[in-house]
Rosetta silent file (secondary structure, phi, psi, omega in degrees, C-alpha in Angstrom):
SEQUENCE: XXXXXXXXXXXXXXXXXXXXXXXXXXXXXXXXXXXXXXXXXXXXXXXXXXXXXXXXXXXXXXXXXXXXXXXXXXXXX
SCORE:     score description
SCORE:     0.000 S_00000001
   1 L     0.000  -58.598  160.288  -10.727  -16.082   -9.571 S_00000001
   2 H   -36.668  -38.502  169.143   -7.449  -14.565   -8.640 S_00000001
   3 H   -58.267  -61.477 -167.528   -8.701  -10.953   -9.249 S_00000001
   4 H   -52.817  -27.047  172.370  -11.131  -11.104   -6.905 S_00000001
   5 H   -50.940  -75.808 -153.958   -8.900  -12.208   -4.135 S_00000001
   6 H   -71.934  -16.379  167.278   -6.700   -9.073   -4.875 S_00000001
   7 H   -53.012  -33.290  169.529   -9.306   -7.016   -5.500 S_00000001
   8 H   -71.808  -30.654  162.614  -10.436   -7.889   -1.959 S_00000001
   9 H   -37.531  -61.697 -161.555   -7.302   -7.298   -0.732 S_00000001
  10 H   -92.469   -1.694  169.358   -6.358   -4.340   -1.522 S_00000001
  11 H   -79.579  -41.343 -176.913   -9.859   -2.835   -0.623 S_00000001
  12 H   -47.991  -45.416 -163.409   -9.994   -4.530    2.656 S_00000001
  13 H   -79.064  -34.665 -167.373   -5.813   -3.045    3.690 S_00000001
  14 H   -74.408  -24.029 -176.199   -6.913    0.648    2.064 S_00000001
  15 H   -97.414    2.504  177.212  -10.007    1.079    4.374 S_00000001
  16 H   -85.606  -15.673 -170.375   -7.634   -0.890    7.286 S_00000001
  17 L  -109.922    4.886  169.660   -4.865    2.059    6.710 S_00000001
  18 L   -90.655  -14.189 -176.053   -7.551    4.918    6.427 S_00000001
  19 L  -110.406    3.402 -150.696   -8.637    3.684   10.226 S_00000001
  20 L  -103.672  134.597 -164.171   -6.161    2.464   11.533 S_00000001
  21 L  -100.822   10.855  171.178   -4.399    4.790   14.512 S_00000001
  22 L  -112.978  121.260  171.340   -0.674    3.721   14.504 S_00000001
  23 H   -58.092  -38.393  173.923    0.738    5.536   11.474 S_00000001
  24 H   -61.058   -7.028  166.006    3.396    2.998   10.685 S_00000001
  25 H   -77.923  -61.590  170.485    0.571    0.252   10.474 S_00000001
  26 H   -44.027  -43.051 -165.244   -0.905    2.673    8.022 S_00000001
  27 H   -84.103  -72.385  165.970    2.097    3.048    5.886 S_00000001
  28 H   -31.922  -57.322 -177.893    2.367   -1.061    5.523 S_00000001
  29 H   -80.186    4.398  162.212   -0.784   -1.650    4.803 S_00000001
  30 H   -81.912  -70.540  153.428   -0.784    1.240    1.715 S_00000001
  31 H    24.865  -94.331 -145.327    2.201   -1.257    1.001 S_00000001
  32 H   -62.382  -54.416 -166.041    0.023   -4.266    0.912 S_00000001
  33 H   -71.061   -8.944 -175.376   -2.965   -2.612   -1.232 S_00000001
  34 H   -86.169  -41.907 -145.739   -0.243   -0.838   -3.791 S_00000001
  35 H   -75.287  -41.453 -146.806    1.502   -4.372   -3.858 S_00000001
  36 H   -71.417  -19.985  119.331   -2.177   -6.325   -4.570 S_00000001
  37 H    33.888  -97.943  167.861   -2.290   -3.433   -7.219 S_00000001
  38 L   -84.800  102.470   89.651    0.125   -4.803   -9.147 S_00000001
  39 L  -120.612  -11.807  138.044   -0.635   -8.132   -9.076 S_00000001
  40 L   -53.262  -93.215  174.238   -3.845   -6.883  -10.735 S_00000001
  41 L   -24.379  -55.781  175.319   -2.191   -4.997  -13.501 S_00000001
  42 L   -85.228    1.882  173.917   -0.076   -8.148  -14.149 S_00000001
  43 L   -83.438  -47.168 -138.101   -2.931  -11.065  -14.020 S_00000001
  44 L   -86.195   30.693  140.352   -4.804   -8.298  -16.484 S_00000001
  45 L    86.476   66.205  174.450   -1.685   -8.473  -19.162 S_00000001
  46 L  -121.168    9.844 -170.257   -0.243   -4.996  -17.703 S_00000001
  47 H   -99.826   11.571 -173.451    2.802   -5.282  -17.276 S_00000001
  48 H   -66.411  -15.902 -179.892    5.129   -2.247  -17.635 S_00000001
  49 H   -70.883  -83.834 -146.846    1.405   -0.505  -15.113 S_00000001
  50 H   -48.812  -27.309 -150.230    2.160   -3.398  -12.869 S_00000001
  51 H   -97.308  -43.667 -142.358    6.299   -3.235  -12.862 S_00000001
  52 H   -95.047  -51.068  148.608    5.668    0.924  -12.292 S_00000001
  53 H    -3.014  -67.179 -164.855    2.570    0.030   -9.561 S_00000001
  54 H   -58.280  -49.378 -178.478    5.090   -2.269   -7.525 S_00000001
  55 H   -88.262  -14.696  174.057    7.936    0.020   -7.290 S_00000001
  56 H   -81.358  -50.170  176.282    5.890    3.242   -6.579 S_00000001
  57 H   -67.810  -43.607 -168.599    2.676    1.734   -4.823 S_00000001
  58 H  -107.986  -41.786 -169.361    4.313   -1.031   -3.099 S_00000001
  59 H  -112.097  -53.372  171.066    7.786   -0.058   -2.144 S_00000001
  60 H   -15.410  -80.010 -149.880    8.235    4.144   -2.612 S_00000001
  61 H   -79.701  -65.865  169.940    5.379    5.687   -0.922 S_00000001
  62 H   -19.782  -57.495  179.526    5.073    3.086    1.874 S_00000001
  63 H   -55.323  -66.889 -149.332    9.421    3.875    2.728 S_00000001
  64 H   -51.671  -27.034  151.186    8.644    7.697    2.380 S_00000001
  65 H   -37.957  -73.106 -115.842    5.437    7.235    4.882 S_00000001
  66 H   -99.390  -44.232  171.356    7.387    5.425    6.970 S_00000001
  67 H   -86.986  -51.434  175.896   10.321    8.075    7.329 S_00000001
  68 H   -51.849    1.017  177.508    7.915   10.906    7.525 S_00000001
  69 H  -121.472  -10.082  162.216    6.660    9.836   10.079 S_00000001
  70 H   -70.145  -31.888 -176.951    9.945    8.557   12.061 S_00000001
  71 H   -57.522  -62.236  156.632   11.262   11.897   11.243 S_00000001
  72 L    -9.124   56.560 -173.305    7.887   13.180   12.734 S_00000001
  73 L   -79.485  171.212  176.151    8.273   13.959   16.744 S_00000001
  74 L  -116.974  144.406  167.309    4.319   14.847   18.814 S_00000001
  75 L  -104.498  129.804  158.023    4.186   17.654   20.950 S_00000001
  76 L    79.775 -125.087 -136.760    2.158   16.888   24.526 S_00000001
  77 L  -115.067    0.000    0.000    0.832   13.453   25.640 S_00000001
């Protein structure tokens, strides 16, 4: 029952952060579909995927997003 939730989850935040036009909105919501991720990998008896899921999918790539793109200035309007 739970799977399906996160399964919905994290497809629903990955096609909200492929459309979505503020990058830093984008960068959270890879967050949220990395985090629902792992919480797959640990209902399905995963966990050392799910432990390695959490901290890469869920906290890593979301921070490094997050400074590339603060980092990041736009030229013109």
């Amino acid at each position: 029952m739970f799977e399906y939730i996160f399964m919905i989850f994290a497809v629903i935040s990955a096609i909200l952060a492929l459309i979505q036009q503020d990058l830093l909105k984008a960068a959270v919501l890879t967050g949220i579909s990395g985090a629902c991720i792992a919480l797959l990998f640990q209902i399905l008896l995963a966990p050392d995927v799910a432990l390695t899921q959490a901290i890469v999918g869920a906290a890593i790539v979301p921070v490094f997003m997050a400074l590339a793109i603060k980092k990041t200035t736009r030229d013109g309007n």
